[in-house]
C-alpha positions in Angstrom: 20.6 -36.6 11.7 24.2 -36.1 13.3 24.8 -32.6 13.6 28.2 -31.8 11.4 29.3 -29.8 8.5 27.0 -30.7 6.4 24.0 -29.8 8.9 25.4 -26.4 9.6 25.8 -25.9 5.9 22.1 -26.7 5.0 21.4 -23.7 8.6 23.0 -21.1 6.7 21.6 -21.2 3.8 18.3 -21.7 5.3 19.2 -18.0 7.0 20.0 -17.0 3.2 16.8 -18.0 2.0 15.2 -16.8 5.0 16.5 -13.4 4.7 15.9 -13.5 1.0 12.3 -14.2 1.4 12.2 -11.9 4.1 13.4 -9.1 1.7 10.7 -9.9 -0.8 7.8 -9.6 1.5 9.4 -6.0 3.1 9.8 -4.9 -0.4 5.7 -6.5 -1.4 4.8 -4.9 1.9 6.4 -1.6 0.7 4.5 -1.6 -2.4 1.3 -2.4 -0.8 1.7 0.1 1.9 2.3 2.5 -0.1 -0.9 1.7 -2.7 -2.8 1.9 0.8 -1.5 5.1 1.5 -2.5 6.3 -2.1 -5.9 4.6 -2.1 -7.0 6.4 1.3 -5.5 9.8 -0.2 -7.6 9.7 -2.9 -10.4 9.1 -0.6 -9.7 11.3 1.6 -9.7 14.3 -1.3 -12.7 12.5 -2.5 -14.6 12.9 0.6 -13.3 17.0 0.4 -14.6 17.6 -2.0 -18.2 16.1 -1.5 -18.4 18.0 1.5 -17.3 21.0 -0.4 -19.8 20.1 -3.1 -22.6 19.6 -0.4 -21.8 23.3 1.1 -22.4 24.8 -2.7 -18.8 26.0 -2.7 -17.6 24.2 -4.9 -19.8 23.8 -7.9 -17.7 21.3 -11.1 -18.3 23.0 -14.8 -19.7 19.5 -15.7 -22.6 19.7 -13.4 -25.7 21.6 -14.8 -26.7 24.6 -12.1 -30.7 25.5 -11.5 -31.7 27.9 -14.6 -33.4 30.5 -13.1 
């Protein structure tokens, strides 16, 4: 393929797509990072309050306490 116009034309807009696509994974990425950092929040208070739970201080209304 001789390497004119036309074959620099087809480069740059290979770099236009490129970046474009590049744009859409950061942004995917963003959004996935971002659920990640939610997920392991919600673990994380999760695993709080077990160990709160497994201590007795922290007792939910829900949960039925030993009738004396």
């Amino acid at each position: 393929m001789p390497k004119g116009k036309k074959f620099k034309k087809i480069k740059k807009k290979n770099r236009a797509a490129y970046l474009s696509i590049n744009l859409y994974c950061w942004k995917e990425c963003q959004e996935e990072f971002r659920h990640s950092l939610f997920v392991l929040l919600v673990k994380y208070v999760q695993a709080l309050l077990t160990i709160l739970f497994l201590l007795g201080i922290y007792t939910p209304s829900h949960f039925p306490r030993k009738v004396q």
